[in-house]
NUDO-639254 format. One line per 8 residues: number of its first residue (from 0); for each residue y negated, x negated, z of C-alpha. Coordinates in steps of 0.05 Angstrom, whole numbers, plus 5000, padded with zeros to 4 digits. Layout:
BEGIN
NUM	Y:X:Z  ...
***
This chain:
BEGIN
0	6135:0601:7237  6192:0604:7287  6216:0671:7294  6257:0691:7358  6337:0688:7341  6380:0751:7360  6423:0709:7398  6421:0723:7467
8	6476:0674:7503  6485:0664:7581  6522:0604:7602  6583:0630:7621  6584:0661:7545  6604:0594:7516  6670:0584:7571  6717:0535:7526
16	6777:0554:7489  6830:0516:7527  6847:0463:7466  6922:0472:7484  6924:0545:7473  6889:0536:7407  6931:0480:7386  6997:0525:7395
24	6960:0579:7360  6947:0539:7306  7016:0513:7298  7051:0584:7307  7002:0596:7242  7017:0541:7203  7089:0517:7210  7126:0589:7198
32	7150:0592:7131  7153:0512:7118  7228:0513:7123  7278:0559:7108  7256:0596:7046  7262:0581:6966  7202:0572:6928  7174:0656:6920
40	7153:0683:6852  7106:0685:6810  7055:0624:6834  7081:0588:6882  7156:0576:6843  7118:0560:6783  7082:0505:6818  7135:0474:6850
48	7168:0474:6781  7110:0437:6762  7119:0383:6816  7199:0384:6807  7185:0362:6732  7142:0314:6742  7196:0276:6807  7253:0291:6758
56	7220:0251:6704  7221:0316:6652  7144:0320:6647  7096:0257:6649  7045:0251:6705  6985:0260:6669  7015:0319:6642  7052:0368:6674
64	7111:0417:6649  7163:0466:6654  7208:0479:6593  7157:0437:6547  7100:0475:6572  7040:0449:6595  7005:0462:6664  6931:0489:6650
72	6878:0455:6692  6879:0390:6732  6956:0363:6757  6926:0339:6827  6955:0386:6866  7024:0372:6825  7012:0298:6841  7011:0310:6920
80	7074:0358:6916  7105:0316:6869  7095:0248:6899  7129:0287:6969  7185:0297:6931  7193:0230:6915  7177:0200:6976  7224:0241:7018
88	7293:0248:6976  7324:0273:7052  7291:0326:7050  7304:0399:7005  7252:0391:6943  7221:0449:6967  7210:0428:7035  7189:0368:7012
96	7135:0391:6964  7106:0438:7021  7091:0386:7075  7032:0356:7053  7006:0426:7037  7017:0439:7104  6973:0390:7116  6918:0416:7073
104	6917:0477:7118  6913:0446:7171  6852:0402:7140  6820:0477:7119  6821:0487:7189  6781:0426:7217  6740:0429:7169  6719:0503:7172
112	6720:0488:7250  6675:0422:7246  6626:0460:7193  6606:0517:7236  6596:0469:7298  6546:0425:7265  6511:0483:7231  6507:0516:7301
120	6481:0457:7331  6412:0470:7286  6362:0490:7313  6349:0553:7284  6418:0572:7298  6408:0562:7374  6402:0623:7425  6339:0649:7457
128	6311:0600:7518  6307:0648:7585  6247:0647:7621  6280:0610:7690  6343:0580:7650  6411:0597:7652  6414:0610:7565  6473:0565:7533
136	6473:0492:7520  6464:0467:7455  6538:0433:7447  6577:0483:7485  6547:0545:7447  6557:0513:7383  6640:0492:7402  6644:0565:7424
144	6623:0590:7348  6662:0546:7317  6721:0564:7363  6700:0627:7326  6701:0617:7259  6771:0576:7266  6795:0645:7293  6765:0686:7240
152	6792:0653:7197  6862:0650:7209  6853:0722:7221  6836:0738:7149  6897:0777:7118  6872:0744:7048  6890:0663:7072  6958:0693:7105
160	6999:0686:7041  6965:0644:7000  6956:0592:7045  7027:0579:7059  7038:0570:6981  7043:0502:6945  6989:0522:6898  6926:0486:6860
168	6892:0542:6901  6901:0517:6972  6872:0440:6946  6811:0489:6918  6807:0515:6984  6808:0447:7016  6752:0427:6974  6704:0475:6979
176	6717:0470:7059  6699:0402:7056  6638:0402:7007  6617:0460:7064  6617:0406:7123  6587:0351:7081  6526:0401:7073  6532:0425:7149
184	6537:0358:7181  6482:0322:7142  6436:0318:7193  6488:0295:7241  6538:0261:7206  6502:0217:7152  6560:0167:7129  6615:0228:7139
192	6583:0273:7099  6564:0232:7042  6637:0217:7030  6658:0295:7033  6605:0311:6989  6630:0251:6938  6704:0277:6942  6698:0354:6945
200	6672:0364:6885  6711:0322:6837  6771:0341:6877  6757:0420:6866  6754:0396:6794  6817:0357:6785  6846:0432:6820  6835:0476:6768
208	6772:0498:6776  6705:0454:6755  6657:0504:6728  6649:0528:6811  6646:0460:6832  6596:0451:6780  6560:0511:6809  6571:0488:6882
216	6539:0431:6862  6469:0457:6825  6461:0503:6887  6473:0446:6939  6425:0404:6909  6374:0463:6907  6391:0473:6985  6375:0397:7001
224	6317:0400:6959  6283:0446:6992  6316:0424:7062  6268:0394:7116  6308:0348:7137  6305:0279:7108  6380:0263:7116  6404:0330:7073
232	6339:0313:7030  6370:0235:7015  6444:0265:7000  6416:0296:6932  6432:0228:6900  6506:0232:6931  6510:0301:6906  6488:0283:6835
240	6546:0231:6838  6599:0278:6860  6567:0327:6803  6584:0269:6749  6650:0256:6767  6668:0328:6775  6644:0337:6707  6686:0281:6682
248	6748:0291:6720  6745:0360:6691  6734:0330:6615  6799:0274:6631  6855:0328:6651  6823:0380:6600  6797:0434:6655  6745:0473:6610
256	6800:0515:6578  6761:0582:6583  6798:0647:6583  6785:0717:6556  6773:0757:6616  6777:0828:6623  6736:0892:6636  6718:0898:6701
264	6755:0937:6743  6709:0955:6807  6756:0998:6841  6803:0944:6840  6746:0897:6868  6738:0937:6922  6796:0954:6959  6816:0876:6947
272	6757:0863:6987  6764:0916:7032  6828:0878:7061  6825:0806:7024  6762:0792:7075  6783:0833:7135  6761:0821:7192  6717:0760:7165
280	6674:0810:7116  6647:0863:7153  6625:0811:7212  6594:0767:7159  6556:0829:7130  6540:0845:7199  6507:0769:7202  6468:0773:7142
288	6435:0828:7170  6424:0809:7246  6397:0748:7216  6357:0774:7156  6297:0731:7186  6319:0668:7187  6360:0675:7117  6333:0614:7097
296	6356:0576:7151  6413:0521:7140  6468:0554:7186  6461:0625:7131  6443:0588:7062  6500:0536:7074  6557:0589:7075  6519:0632:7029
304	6521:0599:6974  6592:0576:6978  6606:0650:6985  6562:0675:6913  6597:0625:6872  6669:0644:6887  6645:0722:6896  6618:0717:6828
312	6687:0685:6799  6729:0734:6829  6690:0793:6799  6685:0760:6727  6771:0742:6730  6778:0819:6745  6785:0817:6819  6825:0759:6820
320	6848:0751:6899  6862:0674:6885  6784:0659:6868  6758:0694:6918  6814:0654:6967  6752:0606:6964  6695:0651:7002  6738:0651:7062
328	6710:0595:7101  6642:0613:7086  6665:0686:7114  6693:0654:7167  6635:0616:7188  6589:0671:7174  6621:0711:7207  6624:0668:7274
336	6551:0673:7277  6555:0751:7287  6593:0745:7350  6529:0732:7401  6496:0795:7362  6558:0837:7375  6555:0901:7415  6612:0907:7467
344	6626:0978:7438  6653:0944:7373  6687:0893:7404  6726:0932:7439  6750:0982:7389  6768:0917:7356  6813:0898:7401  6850:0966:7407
352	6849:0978:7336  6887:0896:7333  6926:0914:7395  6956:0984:7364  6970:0953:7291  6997:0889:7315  7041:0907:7365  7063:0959:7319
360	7078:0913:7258  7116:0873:7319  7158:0934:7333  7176:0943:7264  7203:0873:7255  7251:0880:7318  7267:0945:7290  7292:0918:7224
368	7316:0849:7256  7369:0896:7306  7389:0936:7259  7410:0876:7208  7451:0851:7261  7477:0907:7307  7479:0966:7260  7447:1002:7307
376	7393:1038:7278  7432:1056:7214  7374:1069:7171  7337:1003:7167  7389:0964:7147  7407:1018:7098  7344:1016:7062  7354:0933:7061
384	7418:0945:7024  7390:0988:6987  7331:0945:6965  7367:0883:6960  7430:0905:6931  7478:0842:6963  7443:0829:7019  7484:0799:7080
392	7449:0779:7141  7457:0711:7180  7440:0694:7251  7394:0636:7275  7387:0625:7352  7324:0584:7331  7299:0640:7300  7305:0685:7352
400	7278:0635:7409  7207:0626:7366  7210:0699:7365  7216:0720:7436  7162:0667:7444  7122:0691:7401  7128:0765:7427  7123:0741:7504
408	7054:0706:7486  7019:0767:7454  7044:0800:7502  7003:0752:7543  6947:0752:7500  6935:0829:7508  6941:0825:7581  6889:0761:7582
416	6842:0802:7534  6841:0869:7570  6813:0836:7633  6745:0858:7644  6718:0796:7666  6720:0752:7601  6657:0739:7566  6671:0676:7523
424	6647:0687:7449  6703:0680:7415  6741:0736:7450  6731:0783:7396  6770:0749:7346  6823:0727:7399  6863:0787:7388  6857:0793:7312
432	6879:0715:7299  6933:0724:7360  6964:0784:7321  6961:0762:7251  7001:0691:7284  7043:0738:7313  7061:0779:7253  7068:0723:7210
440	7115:0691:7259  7156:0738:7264  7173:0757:7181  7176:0685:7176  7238:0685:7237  7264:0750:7244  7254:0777:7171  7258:0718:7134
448	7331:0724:7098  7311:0789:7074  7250:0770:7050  7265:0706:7013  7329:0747:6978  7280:0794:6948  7226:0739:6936  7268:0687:6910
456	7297:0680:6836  7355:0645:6861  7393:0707:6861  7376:0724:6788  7395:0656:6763  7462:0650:6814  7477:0712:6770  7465:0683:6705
464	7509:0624:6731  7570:0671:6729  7558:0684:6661  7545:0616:6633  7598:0563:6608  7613:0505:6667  7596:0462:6606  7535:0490:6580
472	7462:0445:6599  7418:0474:6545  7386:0552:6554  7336:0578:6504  7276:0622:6544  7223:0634:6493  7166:0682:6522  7190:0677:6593
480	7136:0678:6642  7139:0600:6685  7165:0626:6753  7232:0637:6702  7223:0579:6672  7219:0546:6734  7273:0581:6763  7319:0572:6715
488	7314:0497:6708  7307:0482:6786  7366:0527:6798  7400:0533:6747  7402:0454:6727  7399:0472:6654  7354:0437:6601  7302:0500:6582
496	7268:0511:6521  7212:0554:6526  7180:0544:6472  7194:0552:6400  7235:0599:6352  7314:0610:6391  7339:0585:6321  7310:0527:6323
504	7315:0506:6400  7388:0477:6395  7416:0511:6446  7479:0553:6443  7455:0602:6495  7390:0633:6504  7354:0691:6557  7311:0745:6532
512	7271:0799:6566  7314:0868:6580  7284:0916:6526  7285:0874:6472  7320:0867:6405  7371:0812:6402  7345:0766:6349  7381:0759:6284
520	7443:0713:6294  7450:0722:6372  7501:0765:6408  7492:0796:6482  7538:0764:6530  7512:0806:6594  7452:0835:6627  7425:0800:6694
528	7379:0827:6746  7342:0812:6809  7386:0850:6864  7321:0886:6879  7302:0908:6810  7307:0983:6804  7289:0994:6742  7356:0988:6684
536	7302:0960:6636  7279:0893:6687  7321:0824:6680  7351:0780:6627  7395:0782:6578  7437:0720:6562  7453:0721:6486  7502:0672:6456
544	7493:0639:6384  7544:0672:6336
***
């Protein structure tokens, strides 16, 4: 029985994103951060350290290490950071290890983007006919929702961070975007998707995480099953393949290490949803509703069921924000689908509740960023000094040029927004996408020095240096956590043992947590601390073998 969809779409609904405007906006999200910074405590230094061992030739391929301690899951996503390294010695380690993640965003992008066309291309997905014409055609009401979902999802505040990491997280997310256009383009794309549904799942296993790939999987091939068309019906046999070698990339690089989780906290699991998801959740929650009639339709079980499956993990890992990094392109395209159903009344306190707390958070930034530089007001750049203890600003023209253009277009954006006379889809998440660009531009220009001082352990270990013999390559680190180790062996230089009894590591000099008591046979040499640790019990303390 076809049921009537709540989409109601005129022509002039579906008016094109200009591609150039998109293509800047993308950029202005993606490329900030790239360069400039040190690896940042806890995950993404302890990855790079990963990828740093393996181009240094400390750790093997197959098996990846800091301080003689092995990565858990599968080293894929050391591979591609490592293998950067390697292939661009020009280039800062660091730098070099987050281009090709860079890339991976940008593939999380087109493929969230591509997804939501083809599944709004469907034909239950498509608007309501008028009576004398005039409703939206096919292609360009489909382009408009996935202009959508491209914005939604760069507006979630949960991808902001952890998609600018070098972290086995962002090739999860990758995978899971793909395996969701091999699904959606099916009907369209026979050839294309068969090969995204082969690698996406073996892929997401070889990341770190095969028990939801395995679960992707089952529900995928229970979605094609019961699928009428014949082309998502014949790519069961293509998902049963990626199944198999999921499960066996996950048996090779021993990925089936299970953890004690534990209890659930559900407080916690809600107010990381509450701004993890924003604005992606509530318009997604809004969809499953508007479209509670057609819930078996493709364009909702699709997304669906790559939103359960990491919804579930994040709730069993204790509302762990990095497994439920992988709902977000479901949320995303989910939530593009509520945008023909949307009343103007929420779409426009939308865009004055994004135009108050953007342009705000912009504000703040030139606050902070003329203060660190003129003096002038005192009391920002007193509570930087005071929160960084050593802190000294630096200029960068470049810096301030992406700035101003950064501020000049949302200043442009709001103007081009307020107009009454735009109808286009997509203009509800304009102003949320613009603004969280916008932010994220800016800390990444005008805030960055600050900001990587306080999120870098280069300080610590610079520190440490001062207290350590010129001569001295071997440091004992049992029980430190492996953003230290990694820190200390990427900046430091030294050869770190972090495993093993100190007395029988070989090393003449050693670092224990503040707060505990210096082993038998040890001396203290000094304390060390972050220059934003407040507390007289955080840091290290170098001992020296008596």
């Amino acid at each position: 029985m076809n049921l009537p969809t709540p989409a109601i779409v005129a022509e002039r609904g579906v008016e094109r994103l200009p591609r150039l405007a998109l293509l800047l906006l993308c950029a202005a999200y993606v490329l900030p951060g790239l360069f400039g910074r040190d690896p940042w405590r806890n995950a993404d230094l302890s990855s790079f350290g990963f990828m740093a061992s393996i181009a240094q030739g400390h750790a093997p391929w197959w098996q990846p290490a800091i301080a003689g301690i092995p990565a858990e899951g599968g080293p894929l996503p050391y591979w591609l950071g490592a293998l950067a390294i390697k292939a661009l010695p020009f280039l800062d380690a660091p730098v070099a290890a987050r281009l090709p993640y860079a890339f991976v965003l940008v593939g999380v992008l087109v493929a969230v983007w591509y997804t939501c066309f083809h599944l709004a291309r469907t034909e239950a997905a498509q608007p309501v006919a008028f009576a004398f014409g005039g409703e939206a055609q096919a292609v360009d009401y489909a382009r408009a929702l996935a202009d959508g979902a491209l914005l939604a999802l760069m507006a979630s505040l949960g991808l902001l961070q952890l998609g600018h990491e070098t972290t086995p997280e962002l090739m999860q997310l990758l995978a899971v975007s793909v395996y969701l256009y091999g699904l959606a383009a099916a009907p369209f794309k026979r050839g294309r998707a068969r090969v995204a549904i082969l690698l996406a799942l073996p892929v997401l296993a070889a990341s770190g995480a095969p028990a939801v790939a395995c679960a992707l999987g089952l529900l995928g091939l229970l979605l094609n099953h019961r699928s009428s068309h014949d082309e998502a019906k014949a790519q069961r046999v293509w998902l049963l393949a990626s199944l198999t070698l999921a499960v066996l990339a996950a048996w090779v690089f021993n990925g089936w290490a299970w953890r004690v989780l534990p209890g659930i906290q559900f407080a916690s699991l809600l107010s990381l949803l509450a701004w993890f998801c924003w604005p992606s959740g509530p318009l997604a929650l809004w969809t499953l509703w508007r479209w509670r009639r057609h819930g078996l339709r493709r364009h909702i079980t699709v997304p669906a069921i790559a939103l359960l499956v990491p919804l579930i993990t994040c709730i069993l890992m204790d509302a762990s924000e990095r497994a439920l990094l992988l709902a977000l392109p479901s949320l995303a395209i989910l939530a593009a689908f509520a945008l023909p159903t949307l009343r103007r009344s929420v779409s426009a306190a939308v865009d004055w509740f994004c135009v108050f707390i953007f342009s705000a958070v912009a504000l703040f930034g030139w606050l902070y960023y003329v203060s660190m530089h003129t003096g002038w007001p005192a009391r920002p750049m007193a509570n930087l000094r005071r929160l960084a203890e050593g802190f000294e600003p630096h200029f960068s023209p470049l810096a301030l040029l992406f700035a101003i253009a950064a501020t000049l277009s949302w200043l442009a954006l709001v103007r081009w927004r307020t107009a009454r006379h735009r109808h286009a889809l997509w203009k509800s998440l304009a102003l949320p996408a613009g603004g969280v660009a916008l932010g994220w531009l800016l800390v990444m220009s005008l805030l960055l020095p600050p900001l990587d001082y306080a999120r870098s352990l280069a300080p610590l270990v610079a520190r440490l240096k001062t207290r350590m013999p010129a001569d001295a390559n071997c440091l004992a680190a049992t029980g430190q956590n492996l953003a230290t180790l990694a820190a200390l062996e990427w900046h430091g230089g030294w050869q770190v043992k972090g495993r093993g009894p100190l007395n029988a590591s070989g090393c003449s000099h050693a670092v224990i947590s503040a707060g505990q008591p210096t082993p038998k046979g040890w001396q203290v040499v000094a304390q060390v601390k972050r220059p934003t640790d407040r507390s007289g019990s955080a840091g290290l303390v170098l001992l020296k073998r008596q």
